[in-house]
C-alpha positions as CSV (number, residue, x, y, z in Angstrom):
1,X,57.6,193.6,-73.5
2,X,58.3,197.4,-73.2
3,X,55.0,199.6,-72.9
4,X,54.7,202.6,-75.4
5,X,54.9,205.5,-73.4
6,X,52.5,209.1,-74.1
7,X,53.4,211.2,-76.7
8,X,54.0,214.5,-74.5
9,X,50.6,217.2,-75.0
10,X,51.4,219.9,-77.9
11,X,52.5,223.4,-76.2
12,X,49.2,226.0,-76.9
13,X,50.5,229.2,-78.7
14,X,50.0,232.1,-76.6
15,X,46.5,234.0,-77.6
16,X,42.7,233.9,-76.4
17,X,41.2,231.0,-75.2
18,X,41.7,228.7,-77.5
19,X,44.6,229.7,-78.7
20,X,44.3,231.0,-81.9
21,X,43.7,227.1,-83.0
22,X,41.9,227.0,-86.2
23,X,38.8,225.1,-85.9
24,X,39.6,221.9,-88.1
25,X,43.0,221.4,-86.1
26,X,41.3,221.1,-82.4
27,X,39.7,217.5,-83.6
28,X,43.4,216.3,-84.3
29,X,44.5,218.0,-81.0
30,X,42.0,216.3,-79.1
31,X,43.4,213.8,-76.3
32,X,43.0,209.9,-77.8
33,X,42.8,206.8,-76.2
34,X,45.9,204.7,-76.4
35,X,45.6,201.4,-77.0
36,X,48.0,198.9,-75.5
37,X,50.5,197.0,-78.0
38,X,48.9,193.9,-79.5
39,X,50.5,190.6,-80.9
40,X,52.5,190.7,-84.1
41,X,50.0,188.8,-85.8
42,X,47.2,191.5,-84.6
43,X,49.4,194.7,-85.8
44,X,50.3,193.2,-89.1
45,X,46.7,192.5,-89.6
46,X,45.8,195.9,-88.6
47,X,48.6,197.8,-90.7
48,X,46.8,195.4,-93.6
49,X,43.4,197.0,-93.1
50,X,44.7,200.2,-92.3
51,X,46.5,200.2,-95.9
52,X,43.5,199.1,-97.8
53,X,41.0,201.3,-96.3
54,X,43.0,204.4,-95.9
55,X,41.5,206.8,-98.7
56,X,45.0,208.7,-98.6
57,X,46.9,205.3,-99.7
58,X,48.1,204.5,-102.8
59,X,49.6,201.5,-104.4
60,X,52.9,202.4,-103.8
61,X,53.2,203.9,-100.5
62,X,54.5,200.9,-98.4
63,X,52.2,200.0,-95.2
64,X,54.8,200.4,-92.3
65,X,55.2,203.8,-94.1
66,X,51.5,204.6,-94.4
67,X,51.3,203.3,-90.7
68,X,53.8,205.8,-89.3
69,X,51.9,208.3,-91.1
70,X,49.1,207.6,-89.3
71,X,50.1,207.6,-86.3
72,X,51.7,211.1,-86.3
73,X,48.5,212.2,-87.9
74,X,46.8,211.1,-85.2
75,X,49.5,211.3,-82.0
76,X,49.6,207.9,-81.8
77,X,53.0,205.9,-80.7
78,X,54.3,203.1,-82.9
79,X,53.2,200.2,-81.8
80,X,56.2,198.1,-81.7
81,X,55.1,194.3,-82.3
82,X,56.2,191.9,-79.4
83,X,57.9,188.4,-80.7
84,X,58.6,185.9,-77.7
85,X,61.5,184.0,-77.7
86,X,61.9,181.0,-79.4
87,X,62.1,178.1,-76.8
88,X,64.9,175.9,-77.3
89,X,63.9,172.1,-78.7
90,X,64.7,169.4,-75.7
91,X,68.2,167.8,-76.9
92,X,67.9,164.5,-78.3
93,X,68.8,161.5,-75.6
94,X,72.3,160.2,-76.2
95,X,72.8,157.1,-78.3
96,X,75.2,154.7,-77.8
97,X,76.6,153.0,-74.1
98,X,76.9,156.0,-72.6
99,X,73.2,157.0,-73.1
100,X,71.9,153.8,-72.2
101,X,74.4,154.1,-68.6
102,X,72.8,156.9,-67.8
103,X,69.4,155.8,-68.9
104,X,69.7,153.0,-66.0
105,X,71.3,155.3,-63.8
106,X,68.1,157.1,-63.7
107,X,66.1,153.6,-64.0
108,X,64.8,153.5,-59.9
109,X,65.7,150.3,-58.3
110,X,64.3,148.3,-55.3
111,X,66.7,149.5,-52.8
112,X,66.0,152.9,-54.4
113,X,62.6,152.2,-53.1
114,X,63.4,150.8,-49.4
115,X,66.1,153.5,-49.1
116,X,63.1,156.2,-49.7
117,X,60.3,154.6,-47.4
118,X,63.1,154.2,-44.6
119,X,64.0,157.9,-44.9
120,X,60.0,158.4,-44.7
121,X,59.6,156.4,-41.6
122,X,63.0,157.7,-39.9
123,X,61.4,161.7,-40.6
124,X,57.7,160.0,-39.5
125,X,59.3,159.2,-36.3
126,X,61.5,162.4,-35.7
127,X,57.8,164.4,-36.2
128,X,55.9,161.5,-33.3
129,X,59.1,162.2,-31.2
130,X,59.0,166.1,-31.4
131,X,55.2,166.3,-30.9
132,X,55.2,163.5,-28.1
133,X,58.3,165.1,-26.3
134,X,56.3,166.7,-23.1
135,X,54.1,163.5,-23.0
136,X,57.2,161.5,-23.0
137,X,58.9,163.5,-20.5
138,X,56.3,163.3,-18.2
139,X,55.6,160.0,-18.2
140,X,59.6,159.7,-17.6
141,X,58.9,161.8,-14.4
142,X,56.4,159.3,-13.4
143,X,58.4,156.1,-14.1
144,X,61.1,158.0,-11.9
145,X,59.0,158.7,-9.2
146,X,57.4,155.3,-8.8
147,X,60.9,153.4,-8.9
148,X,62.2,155.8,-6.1
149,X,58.8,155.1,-3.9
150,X,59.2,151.2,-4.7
151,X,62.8,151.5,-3.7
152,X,62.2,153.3,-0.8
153,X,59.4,151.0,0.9
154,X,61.1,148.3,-0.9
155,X,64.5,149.2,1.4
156,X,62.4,150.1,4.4
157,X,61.0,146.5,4.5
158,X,64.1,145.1,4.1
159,X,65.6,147.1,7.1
160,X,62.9,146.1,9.2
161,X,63.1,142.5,8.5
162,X,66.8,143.2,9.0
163,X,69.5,142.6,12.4
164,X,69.7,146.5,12.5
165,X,65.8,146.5,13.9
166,X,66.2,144.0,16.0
167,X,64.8,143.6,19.5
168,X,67.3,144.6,22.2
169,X,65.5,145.9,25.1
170,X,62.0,145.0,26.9
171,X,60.0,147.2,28.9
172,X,57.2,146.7,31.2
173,X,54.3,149.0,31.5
174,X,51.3,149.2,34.0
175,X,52.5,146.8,36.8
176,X,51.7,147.4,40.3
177,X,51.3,144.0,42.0
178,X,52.8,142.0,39.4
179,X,56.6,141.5,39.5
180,X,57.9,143.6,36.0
181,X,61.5,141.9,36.3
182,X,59.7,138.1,36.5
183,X,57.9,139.3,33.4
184,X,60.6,140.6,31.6
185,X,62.6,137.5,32.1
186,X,60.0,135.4,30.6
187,X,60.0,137.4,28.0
188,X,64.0,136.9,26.9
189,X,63.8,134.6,24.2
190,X,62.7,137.8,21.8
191,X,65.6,139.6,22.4
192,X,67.7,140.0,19.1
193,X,64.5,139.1,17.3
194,X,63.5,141.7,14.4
195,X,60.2,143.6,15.2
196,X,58.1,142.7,12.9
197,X,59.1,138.8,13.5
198,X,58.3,139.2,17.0
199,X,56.1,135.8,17.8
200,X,52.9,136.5,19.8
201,X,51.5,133.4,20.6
202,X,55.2,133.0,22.2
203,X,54.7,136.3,24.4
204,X,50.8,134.8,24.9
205,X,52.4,131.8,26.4
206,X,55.0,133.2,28.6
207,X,52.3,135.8,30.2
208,X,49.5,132.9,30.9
209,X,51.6,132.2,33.9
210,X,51.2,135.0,35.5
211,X,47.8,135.1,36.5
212,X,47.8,138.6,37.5
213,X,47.6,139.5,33.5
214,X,44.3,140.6,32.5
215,X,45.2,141.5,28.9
216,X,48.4,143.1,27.2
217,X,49.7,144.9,24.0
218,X,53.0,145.0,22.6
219,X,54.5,148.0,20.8
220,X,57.0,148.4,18.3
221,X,59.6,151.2,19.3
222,X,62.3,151.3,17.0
223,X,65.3,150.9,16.3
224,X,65.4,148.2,19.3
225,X,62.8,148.5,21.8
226,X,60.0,146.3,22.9
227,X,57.1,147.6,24.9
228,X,54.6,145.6,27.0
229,X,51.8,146.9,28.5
230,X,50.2,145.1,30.8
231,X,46.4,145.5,32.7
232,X,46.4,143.4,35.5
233,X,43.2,141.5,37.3
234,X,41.2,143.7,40.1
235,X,40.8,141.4,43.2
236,X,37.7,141.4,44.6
237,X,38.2,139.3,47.6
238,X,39.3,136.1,49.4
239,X,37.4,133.4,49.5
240,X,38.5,130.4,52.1
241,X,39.1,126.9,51.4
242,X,41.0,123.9,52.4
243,X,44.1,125.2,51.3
244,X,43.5,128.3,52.4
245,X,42.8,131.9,51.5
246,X,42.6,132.0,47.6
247,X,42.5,135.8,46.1
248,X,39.9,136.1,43.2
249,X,39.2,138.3,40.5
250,X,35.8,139.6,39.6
251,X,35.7,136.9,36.9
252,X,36.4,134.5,39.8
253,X,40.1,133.9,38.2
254,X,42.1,132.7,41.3
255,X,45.3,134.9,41.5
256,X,47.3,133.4,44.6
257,X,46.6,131.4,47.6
258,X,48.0,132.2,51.3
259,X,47.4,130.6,54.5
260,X,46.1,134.0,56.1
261,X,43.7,135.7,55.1
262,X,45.8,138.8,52.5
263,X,45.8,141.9,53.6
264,X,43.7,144.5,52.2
265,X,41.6,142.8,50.5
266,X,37.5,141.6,51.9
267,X,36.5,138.1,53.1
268,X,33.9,136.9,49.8
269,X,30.7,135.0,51.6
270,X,28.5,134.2,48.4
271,X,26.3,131.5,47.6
272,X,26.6,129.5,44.9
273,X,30.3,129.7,44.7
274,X,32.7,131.9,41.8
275,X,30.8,130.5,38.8
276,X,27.1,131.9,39.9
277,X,25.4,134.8,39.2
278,X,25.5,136.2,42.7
279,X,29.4,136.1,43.0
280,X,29.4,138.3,39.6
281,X,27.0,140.7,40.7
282,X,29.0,141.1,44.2
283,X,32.1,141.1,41.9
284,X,30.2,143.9,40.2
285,X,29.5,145.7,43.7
286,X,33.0,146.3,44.9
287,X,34.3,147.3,41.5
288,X,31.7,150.3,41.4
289,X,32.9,151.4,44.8
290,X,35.4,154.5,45.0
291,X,38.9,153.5,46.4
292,X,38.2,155.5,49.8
293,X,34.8,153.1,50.3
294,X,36.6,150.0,48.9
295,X,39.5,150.6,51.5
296,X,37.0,150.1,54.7
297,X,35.2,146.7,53.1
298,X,36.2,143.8,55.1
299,X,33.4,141.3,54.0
300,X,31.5,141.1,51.3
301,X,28.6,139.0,51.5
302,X,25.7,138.1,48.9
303,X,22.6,135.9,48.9
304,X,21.2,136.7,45.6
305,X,21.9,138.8,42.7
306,X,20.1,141.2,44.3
307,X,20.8,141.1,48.4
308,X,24.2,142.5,48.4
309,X,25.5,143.5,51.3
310,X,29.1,145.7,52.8
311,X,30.5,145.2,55.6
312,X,32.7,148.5,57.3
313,X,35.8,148.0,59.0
314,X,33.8,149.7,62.1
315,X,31.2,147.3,62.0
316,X,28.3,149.6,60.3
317,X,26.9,147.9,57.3
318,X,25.8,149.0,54.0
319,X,22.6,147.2,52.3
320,X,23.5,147.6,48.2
321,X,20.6,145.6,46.7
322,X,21.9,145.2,43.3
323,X,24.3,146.3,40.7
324,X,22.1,148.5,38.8
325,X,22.6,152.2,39.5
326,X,25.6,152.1,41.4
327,X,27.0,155.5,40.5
328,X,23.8,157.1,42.4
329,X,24.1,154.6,45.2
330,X,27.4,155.6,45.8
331,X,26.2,159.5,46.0
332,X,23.4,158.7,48.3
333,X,25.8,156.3,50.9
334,X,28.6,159.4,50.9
335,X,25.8,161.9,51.7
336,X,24.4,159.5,54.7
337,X,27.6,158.8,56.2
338,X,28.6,162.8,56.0
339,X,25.4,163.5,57.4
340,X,25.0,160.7,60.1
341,X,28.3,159.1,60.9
342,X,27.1,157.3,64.2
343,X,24.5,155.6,62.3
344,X,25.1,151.6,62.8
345,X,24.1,151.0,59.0
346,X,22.5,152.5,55.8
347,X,20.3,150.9,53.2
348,X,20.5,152.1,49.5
349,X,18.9,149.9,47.5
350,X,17.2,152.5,46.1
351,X,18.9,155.5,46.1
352,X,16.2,157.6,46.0
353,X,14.5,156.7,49.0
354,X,17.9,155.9,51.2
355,X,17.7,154.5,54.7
356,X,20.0,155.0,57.9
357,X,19.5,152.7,60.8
């Protein structure tokens, strides 16, 4: 609908102040309010009333005349009514076949239906996919990771257990009077063994022979080696028998037997023989002693637990007493025999109050 654009203001003769404008023309010159265009209905209604109550109308004038009057009387546009277009009448369905074809071509059917709640899942699942996507990957990172770890420890395992770690060299560690070559050769039927299949209680069994073997450890070197590390018995002395001189252990383990008395090593005179309490606090004794005392014993001799007793290879003798604080016994005797060396004997039972003799 076009809007009625202002009538443009009448030019003001040339004169005083008001223009030399009589005084019963300035009310029509006054500025008006236009009103904005109404229906048809509305203007033909007001053109009616206009024409009957206009006192300057007469019978014959016609109202869109009068009306036009009016408004130049009073500088108002012509309002211009507004019809809207007709709206064109929805065309009658066809009759006949063809109407009804198309009719049941617009009809929705059951695969109509599956068709349109499969393309609803298929976009469902496009929208999980595309906001799962960095979940997704993720977890694909983690699947990836754990089958490369289980591969790897998986193949390791399988190496191990395999020919290529097999057991092709044996060493001996921490021999000094045991024979390493004896031990290794009772050790042979492990070679070509994998390391992890290496049988203990066989290595067990071929070491109880040698009764030098306090205790042992195996280690694993790979690809192919086998340590052994052996910790052999301390002898403490020889005690003598029928069959002769047998060397013994502090645990009163016999290690070997000779027909002379071994060399090195103290004659054992203790009551109650190797399985008493006496023999394991002499066996005590000489294992507290320092190498450079344990060198001069040649006989160590013990009545009780308590009475134990050194004999020097120079004939002085050493009264120990007991077991119990040997550390500060050993002190005390070093000090006496620094300080006294011509002394025939010494007497630390107790350390703090030593003897010489």
């Amino acid at each position: 609908m076009r809007r009625p654009s202002p009538l443009p203001p009448a030019s003001r003769p040339a004169g005083g102040q008001d223009g030399g404008v009589a005084p019963e023309d300035r009310a029509s010159l006054a500025p008006r309010r236009v009103d904005p265009p109404r229906r048809a209905a509305d203007s033909q209604d007001a053109k009616d009333s206009v024409a009957s109550t206009s006192p300057d109308a007469t019978e014959t004038q016609p109202v869109d005349e009068m009306w036009h009057q009016r408004g130049r009387d009073y500088g108002i546009a012509p309002i211009i009514p507004f019809d809207p277009p007709a709206r064109p009448e929805p065309a009658a369905p066809p009759s006949g076949a063809a109407g009804d074809d198309e009719a049941d071509d617009r009809r929705l059917t059951a695969r109509d239906l599956w068709g349109a709640a499969r393309a609803r899942r298929r976009a469902l699942r496009r929208e999980v996919r595309r906001f799962t996507a960095r979940q997704r990957r993720r977890r694909r990172i983690w699947l990836v990771s754990a089958s490369v770890l289980v591969a790897l420890v998986l193949g390791s395992i399988g190496a191990a257990y395999s020919p290529l770690f097999a057991v092709e060299r044996i060493t001996i560690v921490g021999t000094s009077q045991l024979d390493a070559a004896a031990v290794e050769t009772a050790l042979e039927g492990q070679l070509g063994t994998p390391m992890p299949l290496v049988d203990e209680s066989a290595v067990k069994a071929a070491l109880v022979s040698f009764p030098l073997v306090e205790s042992y450890s195996l280690e694993a070197r790979p690809p192919h080696e086998l340590v052994v590390r052996i910790v052999e018995r301390t002898p403490v002395g020889a005690v003598q028998g029928e069959a002769g001189y047998t060397l013994v252990d502090a645990a009163g383990v016999a290690l070997s037997t000779t027909p002379e008395p071994p060399e090195g090593q103290p004659l054992l005179e203790v009551e109650g023989g190797l399985s008493s309490s006496t023999f394991a606090a002499a066996g005590q004794v000489f294992r507290s002693l320092p190498d450079s005392l344990r060198s001069q014993v040649t006989v160590l001799s013990a009545t009780t637990p308590n009475d134990v007793t050194l004999t020097l290879a120079d004939g002085r003798s050493v009264v120990w007493g007991g077991p119990s604080d040997s550390g500060k016994k050993v002190q005390a005797l070093e000090a006496l025999m620094n300080a006294r060396a011509d002394a025939s004997g010494y007497d630390v039972s107790s350390p703090q109050a030593a003897v010489v003799r």
